[in-house]
N, C-alpha and C positions, 0 to 999 in steps of 0.2 A: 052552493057557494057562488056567488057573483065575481064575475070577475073587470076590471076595473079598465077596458080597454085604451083609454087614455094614458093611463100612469105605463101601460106596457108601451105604446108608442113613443112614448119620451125616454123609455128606457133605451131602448133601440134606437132612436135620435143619437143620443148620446155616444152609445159606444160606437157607432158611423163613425161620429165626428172623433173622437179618439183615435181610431187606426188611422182616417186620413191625416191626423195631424202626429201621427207618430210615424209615419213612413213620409211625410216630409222632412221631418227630424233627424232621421238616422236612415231613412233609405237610400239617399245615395253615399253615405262613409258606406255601407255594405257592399257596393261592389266593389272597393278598394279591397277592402278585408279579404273577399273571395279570392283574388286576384293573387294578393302577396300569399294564399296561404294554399292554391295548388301549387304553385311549385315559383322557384324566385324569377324575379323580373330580367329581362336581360340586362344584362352591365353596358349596352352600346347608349349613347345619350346625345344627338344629335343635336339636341337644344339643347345641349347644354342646359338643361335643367337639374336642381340639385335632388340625389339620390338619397332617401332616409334608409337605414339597416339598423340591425339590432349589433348592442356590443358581446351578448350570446349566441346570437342564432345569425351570423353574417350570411346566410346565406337568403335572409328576407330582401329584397329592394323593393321599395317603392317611392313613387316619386311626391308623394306626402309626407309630411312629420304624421305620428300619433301612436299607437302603442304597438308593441309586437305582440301578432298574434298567436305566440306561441307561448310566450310568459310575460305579455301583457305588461312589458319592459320599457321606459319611451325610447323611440329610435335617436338613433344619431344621425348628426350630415355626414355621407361619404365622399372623401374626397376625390375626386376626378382622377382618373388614370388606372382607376384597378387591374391587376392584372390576371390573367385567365390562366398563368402558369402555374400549376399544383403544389409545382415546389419554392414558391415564393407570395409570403406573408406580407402585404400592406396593413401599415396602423396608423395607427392619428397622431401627431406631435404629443397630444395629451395623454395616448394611451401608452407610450414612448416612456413618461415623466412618471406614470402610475405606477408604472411596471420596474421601475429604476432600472432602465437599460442601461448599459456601458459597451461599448467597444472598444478594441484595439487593432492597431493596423500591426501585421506581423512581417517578420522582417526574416532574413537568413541572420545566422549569427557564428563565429567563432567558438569552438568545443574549448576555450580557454582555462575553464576550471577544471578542475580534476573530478573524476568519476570517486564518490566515496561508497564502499559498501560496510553493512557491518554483518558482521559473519560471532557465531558464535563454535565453540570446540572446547574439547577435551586436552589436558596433558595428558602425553603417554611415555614411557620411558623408550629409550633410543636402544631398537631390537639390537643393532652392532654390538652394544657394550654387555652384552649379555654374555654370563658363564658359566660355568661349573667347577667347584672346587673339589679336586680328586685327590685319592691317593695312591701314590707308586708301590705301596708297598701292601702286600697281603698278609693279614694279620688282624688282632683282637681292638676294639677303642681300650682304649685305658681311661684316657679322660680327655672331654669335649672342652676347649677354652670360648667358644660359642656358641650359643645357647640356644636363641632365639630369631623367629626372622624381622628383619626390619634392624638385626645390628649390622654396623659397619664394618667391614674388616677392611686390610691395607696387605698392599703386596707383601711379601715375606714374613707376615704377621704367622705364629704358630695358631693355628687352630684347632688343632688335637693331636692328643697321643696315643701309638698305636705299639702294642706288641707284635714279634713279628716273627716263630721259630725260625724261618727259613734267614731273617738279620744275624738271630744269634749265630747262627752257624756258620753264616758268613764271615762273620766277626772271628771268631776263632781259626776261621784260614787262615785269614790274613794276619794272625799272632803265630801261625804255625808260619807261616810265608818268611815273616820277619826273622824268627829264630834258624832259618837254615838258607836267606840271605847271602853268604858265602855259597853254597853250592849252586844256591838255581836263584839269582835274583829274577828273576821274570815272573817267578809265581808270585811277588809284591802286588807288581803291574796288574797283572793278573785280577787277583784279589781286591786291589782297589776300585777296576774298573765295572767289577762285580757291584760294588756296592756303589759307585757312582751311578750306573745304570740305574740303579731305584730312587735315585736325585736325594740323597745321600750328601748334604755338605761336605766341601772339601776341608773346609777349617773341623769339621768332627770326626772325620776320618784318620786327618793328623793328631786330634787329641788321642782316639783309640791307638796308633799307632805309638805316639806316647808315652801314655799310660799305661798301657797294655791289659787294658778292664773291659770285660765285654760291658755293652748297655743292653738292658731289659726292653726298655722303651726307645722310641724314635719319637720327634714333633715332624708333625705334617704341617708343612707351611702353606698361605694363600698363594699362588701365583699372579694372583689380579687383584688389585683393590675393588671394593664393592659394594652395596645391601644385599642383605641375606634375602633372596626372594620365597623359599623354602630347605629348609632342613629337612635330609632324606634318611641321616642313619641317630640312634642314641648312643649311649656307654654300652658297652659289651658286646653292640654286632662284629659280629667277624666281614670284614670285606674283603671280597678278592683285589687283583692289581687292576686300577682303571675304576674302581667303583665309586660313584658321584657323594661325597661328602654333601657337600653343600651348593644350591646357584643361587647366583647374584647376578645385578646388574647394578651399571656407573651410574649415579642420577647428578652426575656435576653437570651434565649435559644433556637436555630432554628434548621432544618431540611436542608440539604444538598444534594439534591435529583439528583443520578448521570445517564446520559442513559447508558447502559451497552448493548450490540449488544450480541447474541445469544454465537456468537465464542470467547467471551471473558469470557462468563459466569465460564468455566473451570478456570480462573487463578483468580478467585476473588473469597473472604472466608470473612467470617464473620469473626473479628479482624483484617484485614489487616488495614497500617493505606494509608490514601491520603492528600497527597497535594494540598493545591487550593490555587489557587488568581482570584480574579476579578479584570475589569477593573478599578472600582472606587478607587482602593487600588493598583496600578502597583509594589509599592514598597514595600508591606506588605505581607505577606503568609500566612495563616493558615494549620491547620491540625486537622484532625479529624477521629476516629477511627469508621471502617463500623461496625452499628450496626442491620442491617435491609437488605436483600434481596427479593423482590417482590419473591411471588414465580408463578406469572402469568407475560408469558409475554404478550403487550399489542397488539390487533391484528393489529393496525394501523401504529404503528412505529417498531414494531419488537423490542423492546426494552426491559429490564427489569428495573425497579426503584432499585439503591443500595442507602441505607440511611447513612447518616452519624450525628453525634448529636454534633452541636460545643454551646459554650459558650458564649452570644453574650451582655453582659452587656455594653459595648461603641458604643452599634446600629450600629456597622459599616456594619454588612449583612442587609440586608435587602432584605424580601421576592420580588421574579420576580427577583433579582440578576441573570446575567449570571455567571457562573463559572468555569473556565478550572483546572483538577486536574489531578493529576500523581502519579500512583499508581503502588506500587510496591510489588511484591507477592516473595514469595521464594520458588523455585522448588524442590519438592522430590522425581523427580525421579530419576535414577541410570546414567550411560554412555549410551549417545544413538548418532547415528550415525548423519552428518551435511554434505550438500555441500552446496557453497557458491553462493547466488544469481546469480551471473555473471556468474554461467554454466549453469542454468537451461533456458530452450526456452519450454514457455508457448504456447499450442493448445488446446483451449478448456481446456477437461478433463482432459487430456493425460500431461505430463510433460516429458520432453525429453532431455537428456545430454548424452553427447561423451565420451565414456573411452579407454582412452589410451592401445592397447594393450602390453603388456609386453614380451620383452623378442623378438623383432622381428627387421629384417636389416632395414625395409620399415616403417616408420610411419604410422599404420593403429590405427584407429580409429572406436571404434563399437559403432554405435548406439542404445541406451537404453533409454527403458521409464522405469518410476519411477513415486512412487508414494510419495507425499509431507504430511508433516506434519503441526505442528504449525512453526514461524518463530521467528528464536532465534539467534536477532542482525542482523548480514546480510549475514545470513544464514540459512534456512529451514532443520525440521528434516527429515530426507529417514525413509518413514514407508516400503518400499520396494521395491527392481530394484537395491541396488549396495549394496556393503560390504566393509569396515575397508581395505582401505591399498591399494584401487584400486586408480587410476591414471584420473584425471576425468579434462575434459579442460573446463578453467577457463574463457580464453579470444580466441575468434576468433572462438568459437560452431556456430555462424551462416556462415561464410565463410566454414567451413566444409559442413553446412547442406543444402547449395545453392551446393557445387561442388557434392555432392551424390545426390540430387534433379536432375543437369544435367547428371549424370550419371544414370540415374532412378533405382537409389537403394532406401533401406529406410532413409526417411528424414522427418522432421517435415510436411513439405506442403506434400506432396507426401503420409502419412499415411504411411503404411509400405509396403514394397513388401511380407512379410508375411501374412499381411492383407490380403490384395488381393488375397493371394492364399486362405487364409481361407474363405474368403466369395464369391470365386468361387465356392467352394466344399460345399457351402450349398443351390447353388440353385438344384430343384431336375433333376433327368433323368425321364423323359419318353419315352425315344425311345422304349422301349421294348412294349407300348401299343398303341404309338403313329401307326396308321395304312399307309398305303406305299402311299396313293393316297395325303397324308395331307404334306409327307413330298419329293411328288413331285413338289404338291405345292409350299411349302416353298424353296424349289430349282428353284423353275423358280421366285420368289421374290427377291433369289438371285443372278440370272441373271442380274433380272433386275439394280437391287443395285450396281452389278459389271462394269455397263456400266453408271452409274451417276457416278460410283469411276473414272475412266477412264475420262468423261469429266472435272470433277475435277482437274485431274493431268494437263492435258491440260490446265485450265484456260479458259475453253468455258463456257461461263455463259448461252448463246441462248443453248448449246445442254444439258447442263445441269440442266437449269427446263423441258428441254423434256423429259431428262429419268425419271424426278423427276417426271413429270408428270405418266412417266408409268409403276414406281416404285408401285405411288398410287393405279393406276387400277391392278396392279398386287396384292395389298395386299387386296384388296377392295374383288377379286376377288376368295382368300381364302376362304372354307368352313367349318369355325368351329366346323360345326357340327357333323362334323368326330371325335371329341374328346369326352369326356365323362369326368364326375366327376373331381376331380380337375385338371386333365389336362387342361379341357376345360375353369375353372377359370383364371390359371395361363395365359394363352395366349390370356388372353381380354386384363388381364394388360400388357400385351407385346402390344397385338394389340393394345390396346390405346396411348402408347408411342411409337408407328413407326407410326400409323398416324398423333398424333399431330406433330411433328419433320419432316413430310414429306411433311404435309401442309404450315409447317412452312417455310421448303425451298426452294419448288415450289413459296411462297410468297414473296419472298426475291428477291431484284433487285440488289443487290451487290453481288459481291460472298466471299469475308469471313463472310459475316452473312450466307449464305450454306454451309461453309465449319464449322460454329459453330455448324448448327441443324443439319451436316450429323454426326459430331463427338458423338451426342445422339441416332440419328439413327444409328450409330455403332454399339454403346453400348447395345441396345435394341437385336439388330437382332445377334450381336453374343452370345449373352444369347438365344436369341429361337435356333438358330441354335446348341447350347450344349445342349438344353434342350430337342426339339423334333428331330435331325438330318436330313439329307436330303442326298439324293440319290447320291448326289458328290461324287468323291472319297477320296477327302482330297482338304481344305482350309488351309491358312496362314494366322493367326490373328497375323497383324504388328503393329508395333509400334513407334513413332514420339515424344521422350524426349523434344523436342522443341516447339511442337506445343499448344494449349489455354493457352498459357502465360507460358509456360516452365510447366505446369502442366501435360503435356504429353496428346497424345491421339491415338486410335488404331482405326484399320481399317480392310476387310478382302477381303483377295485377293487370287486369283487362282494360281498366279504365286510365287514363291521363289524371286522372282527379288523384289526390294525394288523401288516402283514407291509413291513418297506421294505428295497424293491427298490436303495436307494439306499448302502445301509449293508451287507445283507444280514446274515450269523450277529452281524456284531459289534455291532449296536445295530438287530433284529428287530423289539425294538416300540416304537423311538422317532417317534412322529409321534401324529399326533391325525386325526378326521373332522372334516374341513373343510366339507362340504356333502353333501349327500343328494337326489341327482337320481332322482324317481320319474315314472314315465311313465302308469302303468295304475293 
């Protein structure tokens, strides 16, 4: 076969002239690109030259328009004045209007309306009124004129009759008393007050006296008006004297028993009054003034009993009633300060609202926590975190605290970047006792770590459980016992979170569940590495505002060049240098 040495030299002609005129073309935008995408530009601008960023990824600057290179998004102009404080968000008038921001300026106010709460409870019957219906006299029932519980009975109402031999025979003195009158009146006396003592009418004592006819039977009268709560005896029991017929209790007057929660105990006073209605009554109200506050609360419901006393003569309450009431207190405190529901963004403990700063070209916004009071209408009191007259946004706090979240300033999810620096500067230093051989050790761990970071970026899941693997044998292979007294404690709990995490991701046959356990094994290993140092001369702890759910995550690399491990080819150089650990 001949080969055609002309047509090959013009082939090669060509494709010369091709690369030179494609690196005319596009080779100088690339070292812009390079530029914005290790790590962002600084925000100082001497020429005042205008600054392009991305409305995702703010922390690109460059002093071009053109796309960002992280989601190829076009940039926007920034405007002049940015600020470097963590806890204060600049936005653009238009991204102000996107986001429908509102503010309000907050003021102290008058506690002028009344605190309402509404309380739900039970009617219960009024233990005072409570009784027992007995009889004075021992002897057989004959017959019960009460039957049932839940009947009424009325003071001096008969409610049974009782035989009673020790009556009869009493009965009979006092007919003998009478007939020898003449010789001994005192045995009358005597004899009636026999029978009086068993409570004994005096109006039937005079018929007997009378008439002169024993009675068989006695009525045993109620002493107390009442409902029958239980019946204790039938027809025919024999009772001795004192033995409980019947108990009852008054329901003309009941008990209003309200649960009262812990946090409401402060706005409720003995004389406040409450409203209630029950179901049975939709259309009817009561009221009744608190007379009674438990002063234990109950350990099972956390609750306390507030009493109330109502008037209940048409039985319309009735004890076990449900009752929903609404209770209204009058507040004595002075002006105290108030932001309006709709700014506050709840974490946990922490409560956290956006205040407008004042007085500036750029719409910034500073993030603050606060701390909350009781809530007054719909708005909670500031026990403290803001003051009278500041500027505090009302509506669109969370479209703020998501664009500082992607910006990894502080934000609700994110804690705070002040956090974080505080509770870096409380883990301790040992380098000064830490000895050279433990933290050449720990240097060749981080060898190892740096070549699992590496396959990471690449997206090699096979060479990536291999360093993981000899990640393991390299930490395995640490000597503790080079350490002493709490050095030596603090780096079990290191050592025990880089091995679980290591095992974890050597374990792992996907590679974002590696890139989750390396993001702990980050975390762990650049705490030992601040804590005991190692022989390197300096590291780059980077950082990925995008990565575990936009929660951000770091990483620690030898080079300044921004390579993540977390994203790999599809977003290379999204992160920034977070800090710069130099040792020598």
């Amino acid at each position: 076969m001949k080969f055609n040495y002309k047509n090959i030299f013009l082939y090669i002609l060509f494709l010369v002239l091709g690369l030179v005129a494609g690196y005319i073309l596009f080779g100088s935008n690339q070292n812009v690109t390079d530029t914005a995408e290790v790590e962002p530009a600084s925000t100082e601008n001497p020429d005042n030259e205008s600054i392009w960023t991305c409305s995702m990824h703010p922390q690109i600057r460059q002093n071009e328009e053109g796309l960002c290179p992280i989601c190829e998004m076009d940039l926007i102009p920034l405007d002049s004045g940015t600020s470097d404080d963590p806890l204060v968000l600049q936005m653009t008038e238009s991204a102000v209007q996107l986001s429908s921001i509102q503010t309000t300026k907050i003021g102290a106010s008058e506690k002028t309306e009344s605190k309402k709460l509404r309380l739900s409870g039970k009617v219960q019957a009024d233990e005072r009124t409570a009784s027992s219906l007995v009889t004075h006299i021992p002897g057989r029932i004959e017959q019960l004129l009460v039957n049932f519980t839940g009947e009424k009975v009325y003071k001096g109402q008969t409610i049974a009759k009782i035989y009673s031999p020790e009556l009869i025979s009493a009965q009979g003195e006092l007919i003998q008393a009478l007939k020898m009158q003449d010789v001994n009146p005192s045995l009358i006396e005597a004899a009636r007050k026999k029978l009086e003592y068993w409570k004994i009418d005096s109006a039937l004592i005079d018929s007997i006296e009378r008439t002169g006819k024993i009675l068989e039977t006695f009525p045993v009268k109620a002493a107390r008006s009442g409902t029958v709560t239980s019946k204790r005896i039938s027809v025919g029991d024999y009772l001795k004297k004192g033995e409980v017929l019947f108990n009852t209790i008054d329901l003309n007057r009941v008990w209003v028993l309200f649960d009262a929660y812990e946090s409401d105990l402060k706005n409720i006073k003995k004389g406040n009054w409450i409203e209630f209605s029950t179901s049975s009554e939709p259309n009817n109200s009561f009221r009744g003034k608190i007379s009674f506050i438990d002063p234990v609360i109950n350990p099972d419901t956390r609750v306390a009993n507030v009493r109330v006393e109502v008037e209940n003569r048409n039985g319309k309450l009735k004890p076990e009633m449900l009752v929903y009431g609404l209770l209204e207190s009058k507040s004595n405190s002075k002006a105290t300060l108030t932001v309006p529901k709709s700014a506050v963004l709840w974490t946990g403990k922490r409560s956290v609202v956006y205040a407008k700063l004042p007085d500036l070209d750029i719409p910034s916004f500073q993030y603050r926590e606060i701390e909350i009071g009781e809530r007054i209408g719909d708005s909670y009191e500031v026990v403290s975190g803001l003051k009278a007259g500041e500027e505090i946004v009302t509506n669109g706090a969370f479209s703020i605290d998501a664009a500082a979240q992607l910006n990894n300033q502080a934000s609700m999810m994110n804690a705070s970047v002040l956090l974080k620096k505080e509770e870096s500067g409380k883990i301790p230093d040992y380098k000064e006792v830490t000895p050279e051989e433990f933290s050449k050790q720990l240097s060749q761990l981080v060898d190892a770590y740096l070549l699992l970071k590496d396959a990471l970026v690449n997206t090699d899941i096979e060479t990536s459980s291999g360093q993981g693997e000899i990640f393991n044998t390299r930490l395995n292979e640490i000597d503790m016992s080079l350490l002493d007294d709490e050095a030596h404690l603090y780096w079990m709990k290191l050592y025990s979170n880089l091995k679980s995490h290591g095992e974890k991701l050597t374990g792992s046959e996907e590679i974002e569940q590696q890139r989750k356990q390396f993001d702990f094994l980050s975390q762990s290993l650049i705490e030992s590495i601040k804590v005991f140092g190692v022989t390197t001369d300096s590291l780059y702890v980077q950082h990925c505002p995008m990565a575990n759910k936009n929660n951000g995550a770091d990483w620690v690399s030898a080079e300044k060049e921004i390579r993540n491990p977390y994203f790999g080819s599809k977003m290379l150089k999204c992160g920034l240098v977070k800090d710069t650990l130099i040792f020598n």
